[in-house]
Backbone bond lengths (Angstrom), bond angles and torsions (degrees), N, CA, C in turn:
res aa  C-N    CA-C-N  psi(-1)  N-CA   C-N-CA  omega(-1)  CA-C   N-CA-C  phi
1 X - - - 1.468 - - 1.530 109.29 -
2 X 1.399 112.48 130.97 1.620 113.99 175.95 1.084 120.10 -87.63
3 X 1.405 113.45 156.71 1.602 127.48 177.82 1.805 115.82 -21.31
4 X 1.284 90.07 -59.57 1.452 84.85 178.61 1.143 128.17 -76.78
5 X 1.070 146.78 -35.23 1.289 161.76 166.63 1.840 93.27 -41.58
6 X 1.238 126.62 -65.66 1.881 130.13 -166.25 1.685 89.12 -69.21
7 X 1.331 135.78 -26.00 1.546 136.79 144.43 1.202 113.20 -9.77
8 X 1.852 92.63 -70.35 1.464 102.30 -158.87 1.522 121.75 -52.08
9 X 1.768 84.66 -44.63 1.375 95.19 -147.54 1.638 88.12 -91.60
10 X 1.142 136.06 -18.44 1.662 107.25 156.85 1.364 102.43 -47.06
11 X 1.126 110.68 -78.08 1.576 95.02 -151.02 1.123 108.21 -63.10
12 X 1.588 157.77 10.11 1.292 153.56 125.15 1.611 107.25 -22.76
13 X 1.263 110.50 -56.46 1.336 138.65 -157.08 1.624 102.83 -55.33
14 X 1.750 87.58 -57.91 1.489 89.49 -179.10 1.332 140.21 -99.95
15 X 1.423 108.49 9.97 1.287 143.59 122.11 1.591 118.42 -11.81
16 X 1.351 95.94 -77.21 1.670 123.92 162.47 1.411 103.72 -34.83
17 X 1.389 116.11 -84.60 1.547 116.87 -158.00 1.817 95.87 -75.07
18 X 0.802 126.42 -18.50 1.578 114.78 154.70 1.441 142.39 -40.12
19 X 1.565 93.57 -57.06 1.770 125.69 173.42 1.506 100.20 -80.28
20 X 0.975 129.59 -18.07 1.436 128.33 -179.96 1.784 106.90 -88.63
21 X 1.177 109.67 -30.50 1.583 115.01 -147.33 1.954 85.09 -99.71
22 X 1.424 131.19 -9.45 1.179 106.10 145.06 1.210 159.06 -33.52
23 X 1.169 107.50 -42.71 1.224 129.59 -159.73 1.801 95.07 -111.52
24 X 1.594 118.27 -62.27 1.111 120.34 166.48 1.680 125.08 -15.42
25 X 1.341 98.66 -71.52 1.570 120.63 -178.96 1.897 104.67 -65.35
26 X 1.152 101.41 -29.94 1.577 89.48 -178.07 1.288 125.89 -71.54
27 X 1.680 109.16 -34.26 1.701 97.12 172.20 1.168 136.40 -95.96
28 X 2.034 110.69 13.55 1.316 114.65 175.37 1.634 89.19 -93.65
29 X 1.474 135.28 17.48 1.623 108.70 176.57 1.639 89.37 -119.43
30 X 1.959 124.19 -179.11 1.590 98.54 -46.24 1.405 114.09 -77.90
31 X 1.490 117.23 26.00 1.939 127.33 -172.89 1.549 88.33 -45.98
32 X 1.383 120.57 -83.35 1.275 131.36 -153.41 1.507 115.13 -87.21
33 X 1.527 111.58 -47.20 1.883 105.17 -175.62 1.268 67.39 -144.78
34 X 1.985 93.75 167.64 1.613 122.39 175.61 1.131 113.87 -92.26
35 X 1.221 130.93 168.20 1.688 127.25 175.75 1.215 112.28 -74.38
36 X 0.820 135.25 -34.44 1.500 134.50 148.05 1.402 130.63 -12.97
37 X 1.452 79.56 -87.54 1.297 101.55 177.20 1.723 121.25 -56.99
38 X 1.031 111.50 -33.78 1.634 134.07 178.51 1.840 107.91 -49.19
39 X 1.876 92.72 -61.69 1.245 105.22 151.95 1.690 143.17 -20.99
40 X 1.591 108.21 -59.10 1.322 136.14 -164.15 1.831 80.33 -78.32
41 X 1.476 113.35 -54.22 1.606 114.71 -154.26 1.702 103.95 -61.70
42 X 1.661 110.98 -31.24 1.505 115.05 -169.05 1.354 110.14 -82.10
43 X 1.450 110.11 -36.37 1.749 96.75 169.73 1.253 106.50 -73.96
44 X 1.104 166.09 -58.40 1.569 176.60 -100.21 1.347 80.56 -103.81
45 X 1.245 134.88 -73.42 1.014 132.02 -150.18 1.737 112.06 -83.66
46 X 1.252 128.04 -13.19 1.306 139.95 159.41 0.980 115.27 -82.10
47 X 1.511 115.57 -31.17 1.643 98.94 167.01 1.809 122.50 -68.30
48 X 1.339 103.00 -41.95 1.271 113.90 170.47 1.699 125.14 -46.51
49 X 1.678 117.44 -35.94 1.055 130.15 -147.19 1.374 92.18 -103.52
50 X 1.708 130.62 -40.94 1.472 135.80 -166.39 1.926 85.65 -95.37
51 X 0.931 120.44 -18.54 1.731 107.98 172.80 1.492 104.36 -84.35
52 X 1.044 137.83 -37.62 1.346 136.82 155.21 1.372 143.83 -11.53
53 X 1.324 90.26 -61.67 1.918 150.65 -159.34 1.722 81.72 -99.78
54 X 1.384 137.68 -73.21 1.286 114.80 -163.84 1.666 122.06 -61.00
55 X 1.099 105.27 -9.77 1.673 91.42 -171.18 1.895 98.08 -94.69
56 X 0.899 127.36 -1.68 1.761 122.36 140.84 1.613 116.15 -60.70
57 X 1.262 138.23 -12.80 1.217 139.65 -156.85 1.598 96.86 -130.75
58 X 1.478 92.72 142.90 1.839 93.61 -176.23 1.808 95.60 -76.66
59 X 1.980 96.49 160.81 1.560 92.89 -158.64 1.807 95.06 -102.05
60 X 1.742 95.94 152.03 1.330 94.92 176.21 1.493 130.41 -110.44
61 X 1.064 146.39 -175.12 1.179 129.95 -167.75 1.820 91.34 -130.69
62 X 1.553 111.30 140.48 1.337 103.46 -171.24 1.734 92.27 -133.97
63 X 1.712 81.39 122.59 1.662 110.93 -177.82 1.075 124.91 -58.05
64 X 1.857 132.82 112.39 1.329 118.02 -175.45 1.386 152.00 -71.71
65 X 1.289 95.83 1.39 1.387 108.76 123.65 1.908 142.83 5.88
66 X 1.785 79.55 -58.64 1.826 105.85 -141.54 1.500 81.97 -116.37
67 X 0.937 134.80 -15.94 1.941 152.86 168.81 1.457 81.50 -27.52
68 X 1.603 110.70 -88.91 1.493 102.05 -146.99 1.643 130.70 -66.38
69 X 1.821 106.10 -19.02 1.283 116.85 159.32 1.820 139.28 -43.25
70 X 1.028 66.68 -48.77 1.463 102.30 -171.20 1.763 111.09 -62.09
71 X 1.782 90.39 -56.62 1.087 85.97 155.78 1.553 157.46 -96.22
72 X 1.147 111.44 0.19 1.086 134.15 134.27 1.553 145.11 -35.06
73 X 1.514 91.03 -51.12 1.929 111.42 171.21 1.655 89.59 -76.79
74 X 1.219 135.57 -43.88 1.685 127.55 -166.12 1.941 91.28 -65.10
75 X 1.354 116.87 -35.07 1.716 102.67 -168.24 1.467 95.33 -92.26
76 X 1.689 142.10 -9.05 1.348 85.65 144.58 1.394 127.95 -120.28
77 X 1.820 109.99 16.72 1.309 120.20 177.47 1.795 98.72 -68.17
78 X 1.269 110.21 -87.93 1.323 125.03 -173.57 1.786 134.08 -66.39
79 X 2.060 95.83 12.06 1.345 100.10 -178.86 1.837 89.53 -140.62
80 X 1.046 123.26 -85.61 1.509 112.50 175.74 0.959 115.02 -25.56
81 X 1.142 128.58 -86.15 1.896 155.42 -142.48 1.874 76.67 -49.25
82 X 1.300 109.33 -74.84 1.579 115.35 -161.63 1.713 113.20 -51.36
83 X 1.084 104.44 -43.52 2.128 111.39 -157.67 2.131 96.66 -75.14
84 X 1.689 99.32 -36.58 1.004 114.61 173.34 1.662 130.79 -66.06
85 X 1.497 120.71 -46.55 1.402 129.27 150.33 1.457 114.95 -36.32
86 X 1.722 97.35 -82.29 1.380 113.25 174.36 1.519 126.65 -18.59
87 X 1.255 102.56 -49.65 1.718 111.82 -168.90 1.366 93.51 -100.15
88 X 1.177 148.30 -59.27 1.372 136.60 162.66 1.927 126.27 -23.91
89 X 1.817 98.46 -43.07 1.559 86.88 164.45 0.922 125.83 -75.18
90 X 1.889 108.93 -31.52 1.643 106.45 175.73 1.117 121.88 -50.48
91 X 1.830 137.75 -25.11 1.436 121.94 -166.06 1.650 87.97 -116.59
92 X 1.386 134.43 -10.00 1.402 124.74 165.16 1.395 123.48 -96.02
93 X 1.320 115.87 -156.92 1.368 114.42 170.80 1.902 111.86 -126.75
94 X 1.334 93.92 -176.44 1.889 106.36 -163.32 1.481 95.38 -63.01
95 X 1.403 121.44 -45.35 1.481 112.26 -161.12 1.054 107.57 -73.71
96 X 1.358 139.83 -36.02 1.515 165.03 -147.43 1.591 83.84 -95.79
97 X 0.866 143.71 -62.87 1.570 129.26 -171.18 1.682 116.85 -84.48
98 X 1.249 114.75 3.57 1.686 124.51 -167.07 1.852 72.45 -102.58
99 X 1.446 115.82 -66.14 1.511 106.22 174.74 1.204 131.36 9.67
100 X 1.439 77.13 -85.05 2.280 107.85 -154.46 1.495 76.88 -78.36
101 X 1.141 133.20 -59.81 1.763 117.71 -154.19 1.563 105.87 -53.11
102 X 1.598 123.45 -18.07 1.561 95.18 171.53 1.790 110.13 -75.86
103 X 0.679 85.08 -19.43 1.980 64.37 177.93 1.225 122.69 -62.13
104 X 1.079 112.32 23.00 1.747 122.61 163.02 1.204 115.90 -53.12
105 X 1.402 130.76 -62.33 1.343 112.90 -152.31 1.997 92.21 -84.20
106 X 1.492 124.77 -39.82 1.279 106.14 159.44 1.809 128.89 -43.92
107 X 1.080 122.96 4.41 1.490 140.54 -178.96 1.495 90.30 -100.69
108 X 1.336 118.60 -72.23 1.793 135.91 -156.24 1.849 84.45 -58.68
109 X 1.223 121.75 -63.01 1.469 116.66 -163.72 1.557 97.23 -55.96
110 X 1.114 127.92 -79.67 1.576 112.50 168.41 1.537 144.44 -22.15
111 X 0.965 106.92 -13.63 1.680 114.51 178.14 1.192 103.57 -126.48
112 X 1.765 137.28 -20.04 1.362 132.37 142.97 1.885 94.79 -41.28
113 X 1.155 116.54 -93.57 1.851 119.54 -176.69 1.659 100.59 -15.31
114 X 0.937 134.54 -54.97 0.794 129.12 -137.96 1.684 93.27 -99.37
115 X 1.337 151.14 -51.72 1.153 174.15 117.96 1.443 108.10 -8.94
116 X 1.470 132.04 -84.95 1.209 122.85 -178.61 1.358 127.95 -115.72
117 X 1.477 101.86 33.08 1.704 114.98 165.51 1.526 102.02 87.19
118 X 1.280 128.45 -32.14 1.703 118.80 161.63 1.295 113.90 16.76
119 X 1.481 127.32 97.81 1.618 109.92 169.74 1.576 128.65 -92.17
120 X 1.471 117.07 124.84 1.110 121.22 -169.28 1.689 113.24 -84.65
121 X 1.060 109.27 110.43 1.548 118.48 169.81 1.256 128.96 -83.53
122 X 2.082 125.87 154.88 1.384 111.01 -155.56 1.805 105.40 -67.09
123 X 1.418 113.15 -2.18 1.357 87.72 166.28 1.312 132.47 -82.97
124 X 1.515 110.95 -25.91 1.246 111.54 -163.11 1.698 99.78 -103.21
125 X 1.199 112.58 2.53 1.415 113.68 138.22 1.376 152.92 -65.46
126 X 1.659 98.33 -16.45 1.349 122.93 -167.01 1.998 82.03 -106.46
127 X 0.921 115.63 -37.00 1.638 120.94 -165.44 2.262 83.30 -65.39
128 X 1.549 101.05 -59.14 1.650 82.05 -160.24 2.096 103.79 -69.43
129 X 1.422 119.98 -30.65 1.451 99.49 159.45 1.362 121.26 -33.62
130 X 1.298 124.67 -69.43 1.725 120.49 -160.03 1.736 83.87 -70.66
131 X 0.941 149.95 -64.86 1.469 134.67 -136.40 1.739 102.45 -65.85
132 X 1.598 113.18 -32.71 1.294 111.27 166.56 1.183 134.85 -80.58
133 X 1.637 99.00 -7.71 1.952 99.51 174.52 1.695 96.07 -87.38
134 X 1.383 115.54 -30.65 1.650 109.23 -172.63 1.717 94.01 -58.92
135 X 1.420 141.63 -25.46 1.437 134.92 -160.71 1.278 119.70 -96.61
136 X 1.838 107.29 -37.82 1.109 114.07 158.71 1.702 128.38 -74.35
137 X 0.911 101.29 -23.81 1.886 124.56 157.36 1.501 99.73 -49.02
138 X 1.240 131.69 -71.45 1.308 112.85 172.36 1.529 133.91 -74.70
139 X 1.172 100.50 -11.48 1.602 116.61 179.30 1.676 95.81 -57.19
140 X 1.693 114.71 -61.99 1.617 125.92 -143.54 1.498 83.91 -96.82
141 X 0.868 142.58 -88.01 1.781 137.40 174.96 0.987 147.30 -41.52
142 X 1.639 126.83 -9.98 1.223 130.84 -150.90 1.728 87.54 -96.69
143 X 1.415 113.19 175.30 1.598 127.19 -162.19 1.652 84.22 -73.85
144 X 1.268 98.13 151.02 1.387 131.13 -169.90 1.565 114.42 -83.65
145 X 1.029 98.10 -41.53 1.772 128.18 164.61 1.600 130.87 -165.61
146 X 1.509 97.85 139.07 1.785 99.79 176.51 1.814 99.00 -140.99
147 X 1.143 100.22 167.33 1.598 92.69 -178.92 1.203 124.95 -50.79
148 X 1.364 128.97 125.29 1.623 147.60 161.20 1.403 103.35 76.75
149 X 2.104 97.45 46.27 1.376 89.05 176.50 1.875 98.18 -170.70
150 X 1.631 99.95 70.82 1.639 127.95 -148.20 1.497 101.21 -64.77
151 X 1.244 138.84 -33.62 1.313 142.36 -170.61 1.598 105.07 -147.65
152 X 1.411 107.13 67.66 1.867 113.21 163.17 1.637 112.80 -41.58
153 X 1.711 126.64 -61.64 1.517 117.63 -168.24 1.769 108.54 -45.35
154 X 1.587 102.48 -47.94 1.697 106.84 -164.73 1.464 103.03 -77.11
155 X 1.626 134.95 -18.26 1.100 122.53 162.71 1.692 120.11 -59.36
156 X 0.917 109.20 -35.71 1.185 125.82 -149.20 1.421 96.59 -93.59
157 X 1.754 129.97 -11.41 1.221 132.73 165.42 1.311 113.64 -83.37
158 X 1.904 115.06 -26.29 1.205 110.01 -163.84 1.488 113.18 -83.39
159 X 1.336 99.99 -6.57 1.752 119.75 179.46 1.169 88.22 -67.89
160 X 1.580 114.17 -75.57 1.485 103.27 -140.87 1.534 116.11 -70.14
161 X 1.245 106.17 -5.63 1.661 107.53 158.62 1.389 112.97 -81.26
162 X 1.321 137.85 -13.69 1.668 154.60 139.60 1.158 87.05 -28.50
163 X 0.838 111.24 -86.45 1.961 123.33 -152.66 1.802 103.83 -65.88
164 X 1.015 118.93 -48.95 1.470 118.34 167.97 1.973 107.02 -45.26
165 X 1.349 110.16 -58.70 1.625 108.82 159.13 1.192 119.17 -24.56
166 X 1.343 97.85 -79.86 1.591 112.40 -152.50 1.954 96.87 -58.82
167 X 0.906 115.79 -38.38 1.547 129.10 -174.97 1.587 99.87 -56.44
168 X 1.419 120.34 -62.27 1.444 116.28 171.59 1.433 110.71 -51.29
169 X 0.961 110.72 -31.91 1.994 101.82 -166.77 1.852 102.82 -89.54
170 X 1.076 116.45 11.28 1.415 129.13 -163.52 1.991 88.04 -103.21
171 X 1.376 105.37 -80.86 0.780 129.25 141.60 2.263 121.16 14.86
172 X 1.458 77.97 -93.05 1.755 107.34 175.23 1.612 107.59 -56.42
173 X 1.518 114.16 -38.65 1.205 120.40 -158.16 2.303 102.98 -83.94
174 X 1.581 94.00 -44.22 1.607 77.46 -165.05 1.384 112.28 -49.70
175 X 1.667 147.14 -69.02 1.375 134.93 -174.79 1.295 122.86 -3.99
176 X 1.915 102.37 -69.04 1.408 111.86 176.73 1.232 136.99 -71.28
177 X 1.547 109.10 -19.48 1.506 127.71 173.61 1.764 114.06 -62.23
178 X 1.503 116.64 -16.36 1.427 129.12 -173.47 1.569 101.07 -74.39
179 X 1.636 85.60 -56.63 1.905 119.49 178.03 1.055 114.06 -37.92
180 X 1.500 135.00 -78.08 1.090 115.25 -169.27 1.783 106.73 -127.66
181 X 1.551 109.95 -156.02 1.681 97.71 -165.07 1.972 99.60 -109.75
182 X 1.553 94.30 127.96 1.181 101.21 -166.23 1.688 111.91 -41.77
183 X 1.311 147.14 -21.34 1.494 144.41 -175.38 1.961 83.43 -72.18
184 X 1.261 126.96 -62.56 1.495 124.20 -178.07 1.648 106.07 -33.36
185 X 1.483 128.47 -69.41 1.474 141.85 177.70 1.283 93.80 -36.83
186 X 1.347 134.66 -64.54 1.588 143.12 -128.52 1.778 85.96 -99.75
187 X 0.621 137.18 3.08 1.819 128.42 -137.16 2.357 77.17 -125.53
188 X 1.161 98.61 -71.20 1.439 96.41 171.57 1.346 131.42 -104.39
189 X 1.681 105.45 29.49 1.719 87.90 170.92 1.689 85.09 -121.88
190 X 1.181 147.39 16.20 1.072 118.53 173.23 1.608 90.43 -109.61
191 X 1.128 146.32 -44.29 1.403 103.52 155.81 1.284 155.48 1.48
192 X 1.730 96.33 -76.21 1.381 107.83 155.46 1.692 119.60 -49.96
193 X 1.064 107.89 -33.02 1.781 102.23 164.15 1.129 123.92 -78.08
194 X 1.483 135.52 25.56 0.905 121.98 -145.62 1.498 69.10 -134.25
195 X 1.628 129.17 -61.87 1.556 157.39 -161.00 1.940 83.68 -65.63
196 X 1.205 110.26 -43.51 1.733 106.05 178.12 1.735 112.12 -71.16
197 X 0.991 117.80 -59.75 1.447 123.18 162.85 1.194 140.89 -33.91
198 X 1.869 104.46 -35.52 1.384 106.95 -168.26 1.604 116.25 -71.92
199 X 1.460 102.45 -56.52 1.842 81.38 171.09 1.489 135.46 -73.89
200 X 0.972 122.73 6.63 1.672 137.01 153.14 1.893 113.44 -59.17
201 X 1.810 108.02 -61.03 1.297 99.53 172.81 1.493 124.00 -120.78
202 X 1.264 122.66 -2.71 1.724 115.04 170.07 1.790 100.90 -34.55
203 X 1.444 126.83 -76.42 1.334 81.78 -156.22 1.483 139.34 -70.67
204 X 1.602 97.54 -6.77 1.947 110.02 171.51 1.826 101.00 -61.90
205 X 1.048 122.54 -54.60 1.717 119.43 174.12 1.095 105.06 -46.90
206 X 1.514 115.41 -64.55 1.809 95.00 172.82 1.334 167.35 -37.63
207 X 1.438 80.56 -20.38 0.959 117.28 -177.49 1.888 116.23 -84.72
208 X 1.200 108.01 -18.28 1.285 103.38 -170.07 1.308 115.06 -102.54
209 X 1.426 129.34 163.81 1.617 130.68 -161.51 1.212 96.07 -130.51
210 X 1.240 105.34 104.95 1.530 112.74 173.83 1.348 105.98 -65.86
211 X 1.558 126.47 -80.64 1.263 122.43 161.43 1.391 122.66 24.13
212 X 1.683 124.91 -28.18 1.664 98.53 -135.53 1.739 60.28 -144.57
213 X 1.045 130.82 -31.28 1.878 111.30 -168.53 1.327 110.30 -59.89
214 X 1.655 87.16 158.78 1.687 83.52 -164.69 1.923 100.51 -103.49
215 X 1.069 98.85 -154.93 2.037 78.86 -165.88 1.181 114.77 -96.64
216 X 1.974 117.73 -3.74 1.379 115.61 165.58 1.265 105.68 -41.40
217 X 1.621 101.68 -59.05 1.569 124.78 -167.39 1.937 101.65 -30.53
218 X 1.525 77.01 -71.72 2.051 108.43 -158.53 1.661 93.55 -48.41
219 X 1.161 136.43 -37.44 1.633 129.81 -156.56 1.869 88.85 -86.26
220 X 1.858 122.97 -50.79 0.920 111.08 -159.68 1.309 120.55 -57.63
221 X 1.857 110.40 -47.17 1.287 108.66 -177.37 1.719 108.75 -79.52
222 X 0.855 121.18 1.05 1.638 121.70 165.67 1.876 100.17 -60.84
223 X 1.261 107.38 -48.51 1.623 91.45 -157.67 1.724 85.62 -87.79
224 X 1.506 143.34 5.66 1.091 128.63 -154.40 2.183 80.35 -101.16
225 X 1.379 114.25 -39.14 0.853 131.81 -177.76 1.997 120.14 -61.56
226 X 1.561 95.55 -48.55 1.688 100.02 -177.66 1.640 100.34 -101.70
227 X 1.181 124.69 -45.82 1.331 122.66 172.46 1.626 138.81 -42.51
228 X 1.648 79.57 -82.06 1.473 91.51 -177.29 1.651 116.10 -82.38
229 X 1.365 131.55 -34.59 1.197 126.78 146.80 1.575 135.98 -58.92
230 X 1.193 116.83 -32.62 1.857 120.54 -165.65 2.061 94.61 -96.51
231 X 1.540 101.79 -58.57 1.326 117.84 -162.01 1.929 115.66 -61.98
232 X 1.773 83.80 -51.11 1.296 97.00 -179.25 1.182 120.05 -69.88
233 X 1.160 133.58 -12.50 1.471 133.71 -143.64 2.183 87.58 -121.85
234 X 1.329 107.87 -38.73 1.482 119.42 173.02 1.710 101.70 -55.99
235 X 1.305 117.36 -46.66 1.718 130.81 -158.76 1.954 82.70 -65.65
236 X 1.181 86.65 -79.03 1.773 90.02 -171.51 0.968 116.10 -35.70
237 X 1.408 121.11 -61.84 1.433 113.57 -169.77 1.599 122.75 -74.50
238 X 1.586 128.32 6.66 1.017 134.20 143.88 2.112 126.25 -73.96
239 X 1.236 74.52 -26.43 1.722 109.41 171.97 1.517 114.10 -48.29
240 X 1.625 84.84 -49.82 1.650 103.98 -174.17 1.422 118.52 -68.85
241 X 1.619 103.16 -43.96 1.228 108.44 177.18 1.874 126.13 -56.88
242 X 1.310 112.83 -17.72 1.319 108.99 164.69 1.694 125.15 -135.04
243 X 0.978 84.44 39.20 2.222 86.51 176.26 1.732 103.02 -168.23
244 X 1.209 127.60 136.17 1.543 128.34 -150.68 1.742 88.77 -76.27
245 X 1.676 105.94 -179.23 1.406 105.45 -156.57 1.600 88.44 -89.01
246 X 1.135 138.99 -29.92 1.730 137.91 164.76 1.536 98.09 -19.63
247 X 1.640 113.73 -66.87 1.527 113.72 -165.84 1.911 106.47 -61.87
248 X 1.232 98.19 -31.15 2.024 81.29 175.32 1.238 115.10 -94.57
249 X 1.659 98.52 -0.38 1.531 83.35 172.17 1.706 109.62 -90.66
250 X 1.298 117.12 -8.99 1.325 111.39 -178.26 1.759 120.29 -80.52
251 X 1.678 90.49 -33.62 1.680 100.74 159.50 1.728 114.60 -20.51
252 X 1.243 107.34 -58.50 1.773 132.67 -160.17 1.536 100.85 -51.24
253 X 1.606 125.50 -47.13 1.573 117.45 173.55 1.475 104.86 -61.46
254 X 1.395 130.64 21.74 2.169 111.50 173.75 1.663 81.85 -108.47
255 X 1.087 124.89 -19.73 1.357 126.79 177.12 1.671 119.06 -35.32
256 X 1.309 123.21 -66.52 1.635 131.80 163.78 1.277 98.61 -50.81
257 X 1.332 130.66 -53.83 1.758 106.78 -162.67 1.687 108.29 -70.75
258 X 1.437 123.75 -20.36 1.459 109.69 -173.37 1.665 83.90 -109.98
259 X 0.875 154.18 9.06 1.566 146.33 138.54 1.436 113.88 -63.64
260 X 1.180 120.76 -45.31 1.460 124.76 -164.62 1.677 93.47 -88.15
261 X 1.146 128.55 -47.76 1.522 116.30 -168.45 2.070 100.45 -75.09
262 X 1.386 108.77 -14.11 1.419 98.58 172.00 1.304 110.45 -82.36
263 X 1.436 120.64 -51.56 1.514 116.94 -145.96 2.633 84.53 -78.91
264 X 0.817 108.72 -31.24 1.838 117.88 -176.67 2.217 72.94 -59.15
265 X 1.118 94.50 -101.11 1.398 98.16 -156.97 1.391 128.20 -31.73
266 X 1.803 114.59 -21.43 1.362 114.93 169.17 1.923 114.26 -89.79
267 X 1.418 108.52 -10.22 1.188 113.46 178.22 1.419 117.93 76.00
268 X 1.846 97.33 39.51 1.701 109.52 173.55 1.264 122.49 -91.86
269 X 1.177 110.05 -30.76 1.800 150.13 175.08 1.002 140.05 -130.82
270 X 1.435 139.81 146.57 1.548 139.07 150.33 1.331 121.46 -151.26
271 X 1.740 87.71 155.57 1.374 94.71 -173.97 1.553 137.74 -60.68
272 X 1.491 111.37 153.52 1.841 106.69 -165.09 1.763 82.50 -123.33
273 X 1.508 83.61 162.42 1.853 93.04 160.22 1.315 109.62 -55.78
274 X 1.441 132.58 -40.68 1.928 136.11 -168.33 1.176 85.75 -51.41
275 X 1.411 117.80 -50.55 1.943 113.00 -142.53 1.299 92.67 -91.12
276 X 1.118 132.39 -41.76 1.880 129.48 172.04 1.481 87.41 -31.18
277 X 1.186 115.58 -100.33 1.458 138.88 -137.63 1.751 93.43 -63.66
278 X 1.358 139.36 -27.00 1.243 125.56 161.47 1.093 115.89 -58.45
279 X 1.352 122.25 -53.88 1.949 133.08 177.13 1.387 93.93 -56.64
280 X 1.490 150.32 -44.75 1.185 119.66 155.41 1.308 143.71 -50.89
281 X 1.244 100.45 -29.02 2.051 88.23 -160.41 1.922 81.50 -100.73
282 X 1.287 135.05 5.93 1.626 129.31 172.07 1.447 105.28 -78.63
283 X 2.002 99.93 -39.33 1.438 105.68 -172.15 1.925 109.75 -60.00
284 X 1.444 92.45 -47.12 1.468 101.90 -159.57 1.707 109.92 -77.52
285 X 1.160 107.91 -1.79 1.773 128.09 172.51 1.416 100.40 -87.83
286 X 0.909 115.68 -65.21 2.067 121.34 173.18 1.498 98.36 -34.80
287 X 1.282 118.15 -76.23 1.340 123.76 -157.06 1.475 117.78 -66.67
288 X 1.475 111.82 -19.74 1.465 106.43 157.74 1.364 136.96 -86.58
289 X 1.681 98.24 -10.09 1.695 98.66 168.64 1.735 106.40 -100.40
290 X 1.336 128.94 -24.57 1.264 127.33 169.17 1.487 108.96 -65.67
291 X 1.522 139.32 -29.06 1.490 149.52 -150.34 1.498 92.98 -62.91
292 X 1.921 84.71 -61.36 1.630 97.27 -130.30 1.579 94.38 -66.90
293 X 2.003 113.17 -25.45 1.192 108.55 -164.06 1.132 118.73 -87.46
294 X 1.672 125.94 5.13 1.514 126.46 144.28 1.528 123.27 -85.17
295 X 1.206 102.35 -0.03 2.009 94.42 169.85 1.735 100.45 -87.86
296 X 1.230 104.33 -32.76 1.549 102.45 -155.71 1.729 98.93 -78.58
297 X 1.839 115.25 -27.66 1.477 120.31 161.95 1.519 111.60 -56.91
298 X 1.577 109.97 -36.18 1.900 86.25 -176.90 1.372 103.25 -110.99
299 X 1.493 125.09 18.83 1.914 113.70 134.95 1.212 121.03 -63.83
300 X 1.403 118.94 -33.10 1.724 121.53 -154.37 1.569 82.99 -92.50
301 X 1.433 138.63 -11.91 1.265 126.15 172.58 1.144 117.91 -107.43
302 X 1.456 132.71 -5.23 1.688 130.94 164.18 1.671 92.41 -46.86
């Protein structure tokens, strides 16, 4: 199997623990820990786990140069993207945030334009309109409240500034992701997320008593902890290293279908007409800026 292809299927992978970690992450907050705090606990613990992990790997030296990137992609990979999700699921729900997070790669095509000249055409202009009325569609309409989920509109804003994050750090990250070996990247920027994080959630972590959780608790944030922070974040950023950030950002629309068949089948969520017709016009926004840019890949290769 070639490089690209074990690409794929990381980021398939983490795809997976993505669409899964909706629903997951939503009912250990704020019962058991705060989003915050949850936050503070997942870098802490990624820093620990990819510092670990580097001294098996020969060490690299990172050019200063690459200083301000780096750090930069860590404030909004490992400080936005996260404080922003986090607190957005806490006052929304799983489907509502599996949603808005596909408008990623309509995010990634926009800040490519904007960053490395990317030209946006009237289709894939018309693709990021509908993908942003499907977000703001749930932003301005969606239910106001449902259980363990007190202010849906403002969740559902704090995503899509999530997804605006995560899109910059997508973005910030391919150059350097070629550069050096992702355990090197991971080894000192979640640190630095860690030094970004801390006064945001030390005292919500402090607050919590491990001691006393019971093992719904202990298993969920375990996989929120080794999974979706350590695993997922390893998948991608090997991800990165061979297929441009467009292709992981397109990964992000399988996101609602294994979110929505988890959070329906565990009985965390369900679907409304709002969220139908948003998951449409996000779907049909994706597919016109992802379409056009695989016809125009297999012209430039006839």
């Amino acid at each position: 199997m070639n490089k690209q292809w074990l690409a794929i299927l990381a980021a398939f992978g983490a795809t997976t623990i993505y669409g899964l970690n909706h629903t997951i992450m939503k009912v250990i907050m704020p019962t058991y820990i705060e989003p915050y705090g949850l936050v503070l606990l997942r870098v802490i613990t990624a820093s620990l786990l990819f510092g670990a992990l580097s001294f098996f790997f020969p060490k690299e030296k990172i050019d200063r140069e690459d200083y301000w990137r780096i750090g930069l992609a860590t404030g909004f990979g490992m400080f936005l993207n996260m404080v922003f999700f986090i607190k957005g699921l806490s006052l929304s729900t799983p489907i509502n945030s599996s949603v808005i997070i596909t408008i990623m790669p309509i995010i990634v095509l926009i800040l490519s334009a904007i960053f490395v000249g990317e030209k946006i055409t009237w289709r894939k202009a018309g693709g990021i309109a509908a993908g942003f009325l499907g977000a703001i569609t749930l932003v301005l309409y969606g239910s106001a409240f449902t259980k363990n989920a007190p202010n849906i509109p403002l969740g559902n804003f704090y995503m899509l500034i999530n997804a605006f994050s995560y899109g910059a750090y997508l973005v910030l990250m391919k150059p350097i992701s070629k550069k050096y070996h992702v355990i090197t990247l991971m080894k000192w920027m979640f640190p630095l997320g860690v030094l970004l994080n801390l006064p945001v959630g030390w005292e919500e972590l402090s607050a919590v008593s491990f001691s006393s959780l019971p093992f719904d608790a202990i298993w969920r944030i375990g996989f929120v902890l080794l999974f979706t922070t350590f695993l997922a974040y390893l998948l991608n950023m090997y991800a990165l290293r061979e297929v441009p950030p467009s292709t992981i950002g397109a990964f992000t629309y399988l996101q609602p279908i294994i979110a929505i068949g988890y959070a329906t089948l565990s009985g965390n969520d369900q679907m409304d007409g709002i969220k139908l017709l948003a998951t449409t016009l996000v779907f049909v926004g994706v597919y016109m800026v992802t379409q056009r840019e695989r016809n125009k890949s297999t012209k430039d290769e006839a």
